[in-house]
C-alpha positions in Angstrom: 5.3 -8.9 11.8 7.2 -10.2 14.6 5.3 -13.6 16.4 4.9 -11.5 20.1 3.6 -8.4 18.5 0.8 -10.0 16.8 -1.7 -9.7 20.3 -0.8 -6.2 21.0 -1.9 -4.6 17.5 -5.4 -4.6 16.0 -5.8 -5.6 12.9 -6.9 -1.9 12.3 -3.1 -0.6 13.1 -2.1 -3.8 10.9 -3.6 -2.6 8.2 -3.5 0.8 8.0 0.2 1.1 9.0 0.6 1.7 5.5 1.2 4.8 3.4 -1.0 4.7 0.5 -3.9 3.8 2.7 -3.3 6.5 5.4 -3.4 8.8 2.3 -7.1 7.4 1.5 -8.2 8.1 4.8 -6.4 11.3 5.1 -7.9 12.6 1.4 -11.9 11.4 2.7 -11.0 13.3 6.3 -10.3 16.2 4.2 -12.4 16.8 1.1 -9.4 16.1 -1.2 -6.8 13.9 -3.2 -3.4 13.1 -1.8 -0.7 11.8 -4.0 2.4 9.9 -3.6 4.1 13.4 -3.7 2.6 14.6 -0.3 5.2 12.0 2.0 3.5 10.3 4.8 6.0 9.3 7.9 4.1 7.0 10.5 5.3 7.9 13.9 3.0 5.6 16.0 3.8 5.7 19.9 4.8 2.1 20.1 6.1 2.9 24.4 9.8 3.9 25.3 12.1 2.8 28.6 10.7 6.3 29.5 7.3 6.4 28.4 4.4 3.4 28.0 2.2 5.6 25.9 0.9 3.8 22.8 -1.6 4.7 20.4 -3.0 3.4 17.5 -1.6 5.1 14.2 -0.2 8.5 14.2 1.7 10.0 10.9 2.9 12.9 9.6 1.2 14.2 6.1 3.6 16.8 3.6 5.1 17.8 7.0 2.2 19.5 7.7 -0.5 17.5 9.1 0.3 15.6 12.4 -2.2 13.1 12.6 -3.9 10.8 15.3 -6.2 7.6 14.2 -7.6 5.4 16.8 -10.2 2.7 16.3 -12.3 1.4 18.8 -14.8 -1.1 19.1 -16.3 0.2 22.8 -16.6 3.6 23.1 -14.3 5.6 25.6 -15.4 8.9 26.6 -11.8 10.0 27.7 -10.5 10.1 24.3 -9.8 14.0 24.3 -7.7 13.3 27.5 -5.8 10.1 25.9 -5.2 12.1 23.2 -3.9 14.9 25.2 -1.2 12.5 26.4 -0.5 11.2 23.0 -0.2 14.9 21.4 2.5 15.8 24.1 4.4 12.6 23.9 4.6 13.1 20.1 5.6 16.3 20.1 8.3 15.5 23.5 10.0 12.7 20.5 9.4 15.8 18.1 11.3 18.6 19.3 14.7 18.7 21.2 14.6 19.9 24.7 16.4 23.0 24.2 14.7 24.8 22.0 11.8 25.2 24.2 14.3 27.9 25.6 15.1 30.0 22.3 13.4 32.6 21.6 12.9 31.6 18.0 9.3 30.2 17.3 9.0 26.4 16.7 6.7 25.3 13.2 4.4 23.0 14.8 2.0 20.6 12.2 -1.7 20.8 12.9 -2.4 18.0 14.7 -5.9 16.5 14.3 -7.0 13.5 16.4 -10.2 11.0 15.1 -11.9 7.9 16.2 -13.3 5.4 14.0 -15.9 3.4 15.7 -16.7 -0.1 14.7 -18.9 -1.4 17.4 -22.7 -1.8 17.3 -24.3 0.9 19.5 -26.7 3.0 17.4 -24.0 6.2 17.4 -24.2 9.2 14.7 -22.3 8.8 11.6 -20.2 11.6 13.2 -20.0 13.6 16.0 -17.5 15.3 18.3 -15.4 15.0 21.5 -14.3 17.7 23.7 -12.1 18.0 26.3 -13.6 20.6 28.1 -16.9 18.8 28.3 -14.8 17.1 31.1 -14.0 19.9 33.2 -14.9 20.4 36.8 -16.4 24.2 36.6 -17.9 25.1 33.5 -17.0 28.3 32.0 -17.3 30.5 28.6 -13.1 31.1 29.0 -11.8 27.5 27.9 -8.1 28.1 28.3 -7.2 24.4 26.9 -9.2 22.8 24.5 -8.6 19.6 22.3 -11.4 18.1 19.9 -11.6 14.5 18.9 -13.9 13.7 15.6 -16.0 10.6 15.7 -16.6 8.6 13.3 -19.1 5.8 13.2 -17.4 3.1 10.6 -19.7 0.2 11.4 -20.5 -1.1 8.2 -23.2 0.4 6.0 -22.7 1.3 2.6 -24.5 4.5 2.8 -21.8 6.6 5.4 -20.3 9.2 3.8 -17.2 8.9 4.7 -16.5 4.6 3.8 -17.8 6.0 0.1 -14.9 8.3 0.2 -12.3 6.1 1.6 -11.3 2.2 0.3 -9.1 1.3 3.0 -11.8 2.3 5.8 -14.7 0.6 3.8 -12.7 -2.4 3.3 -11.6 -2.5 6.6 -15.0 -1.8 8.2 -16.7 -4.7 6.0 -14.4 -7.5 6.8 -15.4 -6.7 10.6 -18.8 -7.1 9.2 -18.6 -9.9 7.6 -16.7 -11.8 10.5 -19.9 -10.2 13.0 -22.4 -11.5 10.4 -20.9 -14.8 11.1 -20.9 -15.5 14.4 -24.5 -13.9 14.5 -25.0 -17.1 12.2 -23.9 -19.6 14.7 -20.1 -19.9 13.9 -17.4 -20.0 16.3 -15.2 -17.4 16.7 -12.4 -18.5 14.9 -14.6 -20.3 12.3 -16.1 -16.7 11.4 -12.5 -15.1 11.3 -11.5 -18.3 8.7 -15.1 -17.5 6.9 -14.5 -13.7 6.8 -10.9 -13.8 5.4 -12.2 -16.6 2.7 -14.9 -14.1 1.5 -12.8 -10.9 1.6 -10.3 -12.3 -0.5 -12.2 -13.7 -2.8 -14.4 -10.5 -3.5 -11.2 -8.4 -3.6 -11.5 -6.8 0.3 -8.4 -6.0 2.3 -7.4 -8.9 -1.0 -3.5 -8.5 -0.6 -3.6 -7.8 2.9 -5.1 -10.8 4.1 -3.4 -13.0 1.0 0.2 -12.1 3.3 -1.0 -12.2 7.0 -3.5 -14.5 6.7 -3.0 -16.4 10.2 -1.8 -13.1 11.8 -4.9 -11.6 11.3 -7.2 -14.9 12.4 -5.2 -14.8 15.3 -5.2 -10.7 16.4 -9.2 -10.8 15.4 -9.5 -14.0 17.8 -7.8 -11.9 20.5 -9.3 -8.6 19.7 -13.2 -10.9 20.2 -11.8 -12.6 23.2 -10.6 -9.2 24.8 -13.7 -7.3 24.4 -15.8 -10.0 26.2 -13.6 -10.2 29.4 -13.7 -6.4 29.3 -17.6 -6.0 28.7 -18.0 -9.1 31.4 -16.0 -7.3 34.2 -17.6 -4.2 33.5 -20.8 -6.4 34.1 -19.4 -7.7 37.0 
């Protein structure tokens, strides 16, 4: 991972820019197993000379299956219109120009979009987003409708979802563990060091961490540091 890309990912798109794991997730979002045989291509927005638009992760499953992960730590209730802008960017790199113009019918995949939730407001396991809940007049005739799924990842070994998925419990514990340190007393980065010692040594995020050790210490820091100055100007 290049040295200047290290503050603008998470160490969520880190991680799970990765096929085997986006499988995981995709098989616990869906009730079933995915193999090597069904092909995931990652097609993340990483921003164009034409367009700025970046999202978190975004793949294609078996060609079928377009889709959208986004983790946040502070919950944004325009999601279903951020993901609105993601979908059509997506789909913009996806299909040429002119065949909006034939007649013939272009396959589309399914897109799905979800949120995973790390942060610790007491939010249901799961719930859903809709972007009609944002419009102006309220109506039965919803001409344009996109659903986001929520799900609350904050570590707890009970949710459903983190016993159906290694990656996302993994991922969601190491957060834990580096929250259960600074709630200790630790300094930030002391807490990052602590939580990286502990998850490799009890087999979390293990190989992971083993190869981007200080990449990770250093995107956490940022990640931390970010969310204050965001929470403290909303304050202000």
């Amino acid at each position: 991972m290049a040295k200047g890309r290290q503050y603008q990912d998470t160490v969520f798109r880190a991680y799970m820019n990765d096929a085997d794991r986006l499988r995981d997730v995709a098989g616990a979002l869906h009730g079933r197993t995915y193999t090597s045989v069904e092909r995931v291509r990652i097609v993340t927005l990483d921003g164009t000379f034409l367009s700025q638009m970046k999202n978190d992760i975004s793949f294609l499953l078996a060609g079928r299956h377009l889709v959208f992960m986004e983790h946040q730590s502070t919950l944004n209730q325009n999601m279903p219109l951020r993901c609105l802008y993601y979908i059509c960017e997506q789909l913009r790199q996806y299909i040429p120009a002119k065949s909006l113009y034939q007649n013939k019918q272009i396959p589309l995949p399914r897109p799905e979009f979800h949120v995973f939730y790390t942060g610790g407001a007491n939010m249901p396991e799961e719930y859903e987003m809709k972007l009609s809940d944002a419009y102006a007049a309220a109506s039965d005739a919803v001409n344009l409708e996109l659903r986001v799924r929520v799900h609350n990842v904050a570590y707890d070994d009970a949710k459903l979802l983190l016993g159906k998925s290694a990656a996302m419990r993994d991922y969601a514990m190491f957060i834990q563990y580096v929250r259960v340190s600074m709630a200790q007393g630790m300094e930030r980065e002391a807490a990052i060091r602590e939580a990286v010692r502990y998850c490799i040594e009890h087999n979390v995020m293990k190989d992971f961490l083993i190869e981007h050790e200080r990449e990770v210490i250093d995107m956490v820091a940022f990640e931390w540091n970010q969310k204050l100055f965001e929470e403290a100007k909303f304050e202000e």
